[in-house]
VEXSE-960630 format. One record per residue (C-alpha): residue number from 1; residue in one letter; x, y negated, z. Coordinates in steps of 0.25 Angstrom, whole numbers. Layout:
! VEXSE-960630
<NUM,"a",<X,Y,Z>>
...
! end
This chain:
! VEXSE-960630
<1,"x",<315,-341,323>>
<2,"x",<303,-347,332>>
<3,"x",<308,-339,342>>
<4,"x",<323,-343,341>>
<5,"x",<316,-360,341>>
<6,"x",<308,-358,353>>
<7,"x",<320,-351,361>>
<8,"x",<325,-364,356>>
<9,"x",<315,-374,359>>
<10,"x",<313,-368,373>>
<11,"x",<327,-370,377>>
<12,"x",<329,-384,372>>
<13,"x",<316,-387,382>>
<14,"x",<324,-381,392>>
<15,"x",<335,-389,389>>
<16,"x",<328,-401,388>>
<17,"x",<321,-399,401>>
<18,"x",<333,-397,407>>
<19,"x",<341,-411,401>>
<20,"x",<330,-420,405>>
<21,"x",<328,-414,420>>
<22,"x",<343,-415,422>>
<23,"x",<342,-429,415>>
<24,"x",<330,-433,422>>
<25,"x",<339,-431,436>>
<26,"x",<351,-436,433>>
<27,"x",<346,-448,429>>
<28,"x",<335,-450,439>>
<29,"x",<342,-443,451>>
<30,"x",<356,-445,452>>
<31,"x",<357,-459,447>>
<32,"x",<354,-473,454>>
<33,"x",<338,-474,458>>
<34,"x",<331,-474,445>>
<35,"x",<320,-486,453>>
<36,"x",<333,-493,454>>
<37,"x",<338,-494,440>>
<38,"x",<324,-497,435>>
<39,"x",<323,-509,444>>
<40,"x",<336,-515,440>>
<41,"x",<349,-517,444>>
<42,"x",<346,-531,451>>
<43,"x",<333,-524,459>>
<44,"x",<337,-522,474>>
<45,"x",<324,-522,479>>
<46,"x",<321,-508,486>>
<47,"x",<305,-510,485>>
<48,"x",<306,-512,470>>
<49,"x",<316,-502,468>>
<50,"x",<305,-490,477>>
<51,"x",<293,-498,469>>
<52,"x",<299,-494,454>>
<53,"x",<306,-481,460>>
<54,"x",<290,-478,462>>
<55,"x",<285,-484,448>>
<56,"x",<294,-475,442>>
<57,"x",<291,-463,450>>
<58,"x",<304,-460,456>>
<59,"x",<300,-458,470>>
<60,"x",<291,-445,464>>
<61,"x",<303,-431,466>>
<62,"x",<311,-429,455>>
<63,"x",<305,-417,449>>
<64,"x",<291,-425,448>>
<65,"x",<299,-435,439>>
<66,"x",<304,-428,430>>
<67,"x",<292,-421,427>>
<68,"x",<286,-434,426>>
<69,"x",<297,-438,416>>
<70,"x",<297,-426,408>>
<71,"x",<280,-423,406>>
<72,"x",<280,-440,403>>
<73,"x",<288,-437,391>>
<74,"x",<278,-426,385>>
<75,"x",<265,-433,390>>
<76,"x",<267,-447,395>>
<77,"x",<266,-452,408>>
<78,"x",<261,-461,419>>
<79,"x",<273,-468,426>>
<80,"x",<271,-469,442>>
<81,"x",<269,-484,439>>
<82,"x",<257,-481,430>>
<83,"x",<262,-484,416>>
<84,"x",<258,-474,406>>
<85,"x",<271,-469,396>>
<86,"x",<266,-461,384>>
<87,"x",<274,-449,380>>
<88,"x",<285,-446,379>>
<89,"x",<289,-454,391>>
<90,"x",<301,-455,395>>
<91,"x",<299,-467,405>>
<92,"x",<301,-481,405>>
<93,"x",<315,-489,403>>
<94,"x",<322,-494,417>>
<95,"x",<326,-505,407>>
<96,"x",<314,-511,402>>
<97,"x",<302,-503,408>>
<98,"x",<298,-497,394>>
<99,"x",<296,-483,389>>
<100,"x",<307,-477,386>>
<101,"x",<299,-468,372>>
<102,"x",<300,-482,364>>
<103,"x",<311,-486,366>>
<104,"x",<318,-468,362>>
<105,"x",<307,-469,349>>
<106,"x",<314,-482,344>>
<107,"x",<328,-476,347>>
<108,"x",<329,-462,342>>
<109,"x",<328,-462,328>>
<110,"x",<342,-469,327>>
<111,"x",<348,-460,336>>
<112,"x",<341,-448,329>>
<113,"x",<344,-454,316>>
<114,"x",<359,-455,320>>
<115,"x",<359,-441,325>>
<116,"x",<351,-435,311>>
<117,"x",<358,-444,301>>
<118,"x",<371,-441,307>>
<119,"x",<370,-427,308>>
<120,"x",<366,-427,294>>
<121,"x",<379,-433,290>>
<122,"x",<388,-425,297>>
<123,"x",<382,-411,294>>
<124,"x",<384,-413,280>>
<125,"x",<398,-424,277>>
<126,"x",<403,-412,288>>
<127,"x",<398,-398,284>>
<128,"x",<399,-402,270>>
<129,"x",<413,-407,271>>
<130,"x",<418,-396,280>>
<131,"x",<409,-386,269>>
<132,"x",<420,-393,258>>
<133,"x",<432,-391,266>>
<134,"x",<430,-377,270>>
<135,"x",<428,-374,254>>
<136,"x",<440,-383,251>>
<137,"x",<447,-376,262>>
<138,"x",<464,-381,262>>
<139,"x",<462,-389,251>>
<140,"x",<464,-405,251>>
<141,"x",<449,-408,254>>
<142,"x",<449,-398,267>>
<143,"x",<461,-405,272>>
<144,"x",<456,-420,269>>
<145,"x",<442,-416,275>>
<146,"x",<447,-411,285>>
<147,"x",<456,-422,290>>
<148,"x",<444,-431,287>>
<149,"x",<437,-422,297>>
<150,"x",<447,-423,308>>
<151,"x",<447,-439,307>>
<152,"x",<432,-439,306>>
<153,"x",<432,-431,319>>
<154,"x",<441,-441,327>>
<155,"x",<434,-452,326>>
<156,"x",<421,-459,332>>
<157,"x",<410,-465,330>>
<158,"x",<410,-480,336>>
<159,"x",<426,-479,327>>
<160,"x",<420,-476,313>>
<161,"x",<409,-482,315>>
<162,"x",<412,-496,316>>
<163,"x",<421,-494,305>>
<164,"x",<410,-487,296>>
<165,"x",<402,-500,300>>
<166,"x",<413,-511,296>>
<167,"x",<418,-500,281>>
<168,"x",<404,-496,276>>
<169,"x",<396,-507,282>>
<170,"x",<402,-520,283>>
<171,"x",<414,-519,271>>
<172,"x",<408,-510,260>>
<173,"x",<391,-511,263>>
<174,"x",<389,-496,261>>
<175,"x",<381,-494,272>>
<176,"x",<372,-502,283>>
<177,"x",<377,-503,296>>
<178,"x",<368,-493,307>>
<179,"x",<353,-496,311>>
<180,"x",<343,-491,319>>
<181,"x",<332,-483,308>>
<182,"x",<319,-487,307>>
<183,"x",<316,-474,299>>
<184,"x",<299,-477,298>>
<185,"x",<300,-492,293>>
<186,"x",<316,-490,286>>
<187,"x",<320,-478,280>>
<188,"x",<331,-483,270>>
<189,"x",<335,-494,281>>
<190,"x",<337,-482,293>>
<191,"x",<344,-475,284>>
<192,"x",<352,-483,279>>
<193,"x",<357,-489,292>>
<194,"x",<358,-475,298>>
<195,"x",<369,-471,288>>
<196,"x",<382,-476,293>>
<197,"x",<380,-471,307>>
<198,"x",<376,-459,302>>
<199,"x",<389,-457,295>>
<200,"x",<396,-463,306>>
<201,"x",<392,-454,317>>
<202,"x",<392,-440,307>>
<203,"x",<409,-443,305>>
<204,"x",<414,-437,319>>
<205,"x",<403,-424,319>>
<206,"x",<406,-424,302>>
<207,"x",<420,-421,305>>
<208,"x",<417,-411,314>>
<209,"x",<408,-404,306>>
<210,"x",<416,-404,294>>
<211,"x",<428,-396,300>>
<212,"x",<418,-387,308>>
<213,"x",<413,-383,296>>
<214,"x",<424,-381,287>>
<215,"x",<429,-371,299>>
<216,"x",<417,-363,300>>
<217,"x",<415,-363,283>>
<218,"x",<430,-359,283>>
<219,"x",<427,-346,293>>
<220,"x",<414,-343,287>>
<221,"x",<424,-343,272>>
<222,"x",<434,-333,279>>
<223,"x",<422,-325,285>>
<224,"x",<420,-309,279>>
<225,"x",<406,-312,272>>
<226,"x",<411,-322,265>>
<227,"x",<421,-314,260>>
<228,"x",<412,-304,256>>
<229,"x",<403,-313,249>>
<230,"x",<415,-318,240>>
<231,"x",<418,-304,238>>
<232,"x",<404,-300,232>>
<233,"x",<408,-311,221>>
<234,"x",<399,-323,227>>
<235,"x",<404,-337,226>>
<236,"x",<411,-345,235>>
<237,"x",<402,-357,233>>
<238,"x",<391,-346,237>>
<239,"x",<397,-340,248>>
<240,"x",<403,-353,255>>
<241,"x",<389,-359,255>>
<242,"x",<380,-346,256>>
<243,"x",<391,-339,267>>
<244,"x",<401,-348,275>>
<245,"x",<390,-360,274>>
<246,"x",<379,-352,281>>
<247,"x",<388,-347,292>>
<248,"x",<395,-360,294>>
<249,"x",<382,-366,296>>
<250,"x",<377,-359,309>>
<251,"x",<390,-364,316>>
<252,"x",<389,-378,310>>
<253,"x",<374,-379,316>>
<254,"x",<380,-375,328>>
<255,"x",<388,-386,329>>
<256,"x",<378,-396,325>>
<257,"x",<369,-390,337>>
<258,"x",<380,-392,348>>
<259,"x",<385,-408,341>>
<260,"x",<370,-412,343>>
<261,"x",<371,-418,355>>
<262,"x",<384,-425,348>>
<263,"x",<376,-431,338>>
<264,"x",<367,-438,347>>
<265,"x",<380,-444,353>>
<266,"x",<386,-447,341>>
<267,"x",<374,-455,338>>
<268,"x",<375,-463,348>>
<269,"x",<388,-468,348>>
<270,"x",<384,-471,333>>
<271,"x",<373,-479,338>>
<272,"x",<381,-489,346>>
<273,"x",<390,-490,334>>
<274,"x",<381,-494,325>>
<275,"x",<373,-500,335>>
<276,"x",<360,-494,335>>
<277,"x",<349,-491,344>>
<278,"x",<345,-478,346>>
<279,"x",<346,-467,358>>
<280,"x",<360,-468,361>>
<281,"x",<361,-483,363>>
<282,"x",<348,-482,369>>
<283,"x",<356,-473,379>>
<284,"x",<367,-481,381>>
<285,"x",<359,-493,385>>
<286,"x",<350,-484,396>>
<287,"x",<364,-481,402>>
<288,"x",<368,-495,400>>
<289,"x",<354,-499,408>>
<290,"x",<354,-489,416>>
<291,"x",<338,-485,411>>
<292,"x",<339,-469,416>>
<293,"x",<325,-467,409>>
<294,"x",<331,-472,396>>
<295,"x",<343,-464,397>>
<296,"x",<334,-452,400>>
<297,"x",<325,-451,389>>
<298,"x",<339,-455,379>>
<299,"x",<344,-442,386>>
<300,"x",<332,-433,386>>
<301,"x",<328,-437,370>>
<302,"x",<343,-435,366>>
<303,"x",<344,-420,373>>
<304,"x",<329,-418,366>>
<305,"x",<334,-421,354>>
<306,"x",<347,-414,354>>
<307,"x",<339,-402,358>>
<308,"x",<329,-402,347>>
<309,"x",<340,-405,335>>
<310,"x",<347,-392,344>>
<311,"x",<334,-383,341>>
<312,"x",<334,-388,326>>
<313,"x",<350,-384,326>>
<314,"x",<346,-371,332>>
<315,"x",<335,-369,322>>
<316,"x",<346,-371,308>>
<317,"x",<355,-363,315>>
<318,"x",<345,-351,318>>
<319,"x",<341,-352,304>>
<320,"x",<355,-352,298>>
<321,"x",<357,-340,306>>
<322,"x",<346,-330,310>>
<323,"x",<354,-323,322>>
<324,"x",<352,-336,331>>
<325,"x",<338,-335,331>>
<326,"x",<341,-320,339>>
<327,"x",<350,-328,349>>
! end
């Protein structure tokens, strides 16, 4: 099992190196002169332009800044103007000349929170419904979930969830509208105002996962050993939970691996619904400002993110099934 986590580990520094080298041109190469779009839109002034284009250190070759970028997020570094940035340091804003760390600490947790909560929500309302229907399988609640499913699946997130907002919100009181959690000072109050979105955003990937499972439960159901084992006089409680559950699982993980990157995105279409601030609007406003070192630590922190949840899903999934760890 160590060995199969550090093959893991490994490969996501690979992969990491690789995303943020082939961000770090892309955003600093290709586009419009960096000096440019820190000076402003109205700046015409060549001399200013060559004197911030020198602050930042953008006359040094490009390899040399990106090493500089890349060991400033391990170990701080000195900026060419001679401003200290502590680590991790991922520069400082075009917009408003800060530190770019502040201004990711005080915005992840939501987006974090989104993507946890909402994982949470749909893993259990859609394996656990897609569990029932495969045990009620062509009977009235397979059909009814299964229809439910297909709506589910058809719709979006900005549709439901102004709707959610104005049913369960504004007309009955159920629940709180969404708000960014201050889980240190706030428990109960985070919570709370994370619930709705949560739901919210789980619906599309809930309906998905509901009609995966009852299709890999109901070939699991079909499948020889399971035969067997009802053969040898076990029960069917037993062996739908102790057989076609466990080989289900393996698959289901699977998909949950590959729909990370989808949960991110989810969560950030939930966050412009619900108006809240965390990485994706974050994002949305870099673009909007055109900040490149904004835009490029969102993008680096997401892809580290999704890679380490990626190991985590490697890790259930080699536990589940001890044949992977051999791959």
């Amino acid at each position: 099992m160590l060995r199969f986590l550090t093959r893991r580990v490994l490969g996501a520094i690979v992969i990491l190196v690789a995303i943020s080298a082939v961000t770090y041109f892309l955003f600093f190469v290709l586009p419009a002169n960096p000096a440019e779009l820190a000076c402003g839109k109205n700046c015409a002034n060549p001399d200013v332009v060559h004197a911030i284009k020198i602050r930042m250190g953008l006359d040094q070759p490009i390899y040399a800044q990106y090493w500089h970028y890349m060991t400033g997020i391990f170990t701080g570094r000195t900026m060419p103007d001679g401003q200290h940035c502590p680590a991790p340091c991922f520069g400082y804003s075009f917009a408003d000349s800060q530190m770019i760390w502040p201004e990711l600490k005080d915005r992840y947790p939501t987006t974090l929170s989104l993507a946890l909560g909402g994982s949470a929500a749909f893993l259990i309302i859609g394996v656990g419904l897609g569990m029932l229907s495969a045990w009620q399988q062509g009977k009235t609640f397979d059909r009814v979930a299964s229809s439910i499913s297909l709506l589910g699946n058809s719709v979006q997130i900005y549709f439901i969830g102004p709707l959610a907002i104005a049913l369960f919100v504004n007309n009955l009181g159920w629940l709180k509208n969404g708000s960014d959690p201050t889980w240190t000072s706030n428990p109960g109050a985070s919570l709370n105002g994370l619930i709705l979105p949560c739901l919210v955003m789980s619906v599309i990937f809930w309906s998905n996962y509901s009609r995966q499972t009852r299709s890999l439960m109901v070939e699991q159901l079909s499948e020889d050993h399971i035969r067997t084992a009802r053969a040898k006089g076990m029960g069917s409680k037993y062996v739908f939970y102790r057989y076609a559950l466990r080989g289900a699982a393996a698959s289901i993980i699977t998909i949950f691996g590959i729909d990370l990157g989808s949960v991110f995105g989810g969560a950030i279409i939930t966050e412009a619904t619900f108006n809240l601030h965390g990485l994706g609007t974050l994002a949305v406003e870099s673009v909007n400002k055109e900040d490149l070192p904004m835009e490029m630590a969102v993008m680096l922190f997401s892809a580290s993110a999704i890679v380490i949840f990626n190991i985590v899903v490697d890790a259930a999934y080699a536990l589940i099934d001890p044949r992977i760890r051999l791959a």
